[in-house]
N, C-alpha and C positions, 0 to 999 in steps of 0.2 A: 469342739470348743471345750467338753469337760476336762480333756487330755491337757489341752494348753493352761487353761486355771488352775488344774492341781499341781501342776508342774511349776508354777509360780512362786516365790519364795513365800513362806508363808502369813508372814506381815502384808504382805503386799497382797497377798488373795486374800484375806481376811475383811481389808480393808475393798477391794474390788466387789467383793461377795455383797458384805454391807452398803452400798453405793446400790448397785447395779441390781442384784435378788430383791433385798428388803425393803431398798427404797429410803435408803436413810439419808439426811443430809448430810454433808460435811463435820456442821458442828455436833452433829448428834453422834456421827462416826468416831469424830476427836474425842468427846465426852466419854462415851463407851468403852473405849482403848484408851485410854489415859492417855494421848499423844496428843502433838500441835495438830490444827486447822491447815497448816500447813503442810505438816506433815503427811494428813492424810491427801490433802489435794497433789504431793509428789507421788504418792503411791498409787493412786489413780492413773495418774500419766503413765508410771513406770508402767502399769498394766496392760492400759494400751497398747503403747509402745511396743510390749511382747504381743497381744493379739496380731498387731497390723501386722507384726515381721511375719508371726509364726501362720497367718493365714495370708500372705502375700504369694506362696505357691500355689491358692484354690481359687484367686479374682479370675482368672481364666474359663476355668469347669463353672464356676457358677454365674460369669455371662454367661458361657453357652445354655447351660440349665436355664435360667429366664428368659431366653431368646427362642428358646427352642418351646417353652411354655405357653409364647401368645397365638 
């Protein structure tokens, strides 16, 4: 996971980091980076967006892992 966030353009991790680490909201992310509400809620998606892709080769191993767990 730390591979895939730093690898992230860095607006776009900066904005993910603050969300998702610190707990901030939207507007408080906007405030903080001088940018739109909007803008931070695209760079959210855009973030995802690379999680889902770049962890779409491990949904596999990690059913197995929880399956194998209970």
């Amino acid at each position: 996971m730390d591979a895939i966030i730093a690898s992230m353009p860095e607006k776009c991790r900066q904005v993910f980091l603050l969300s998702r680490h610190d707990g901030l909201k939207n507007k408080e992310i906007a405030e903080q980076m001088a940018i739109s509400v909007k803008m931070v809620e695209k760079q959210i998606s855009k973030a995802l967006l690379i999680l889902r892709i770049q962890l779409a080769g491990y949904l596999g191993v990690m059913l197995l892992f929880l399956l194998q767990k209970k």
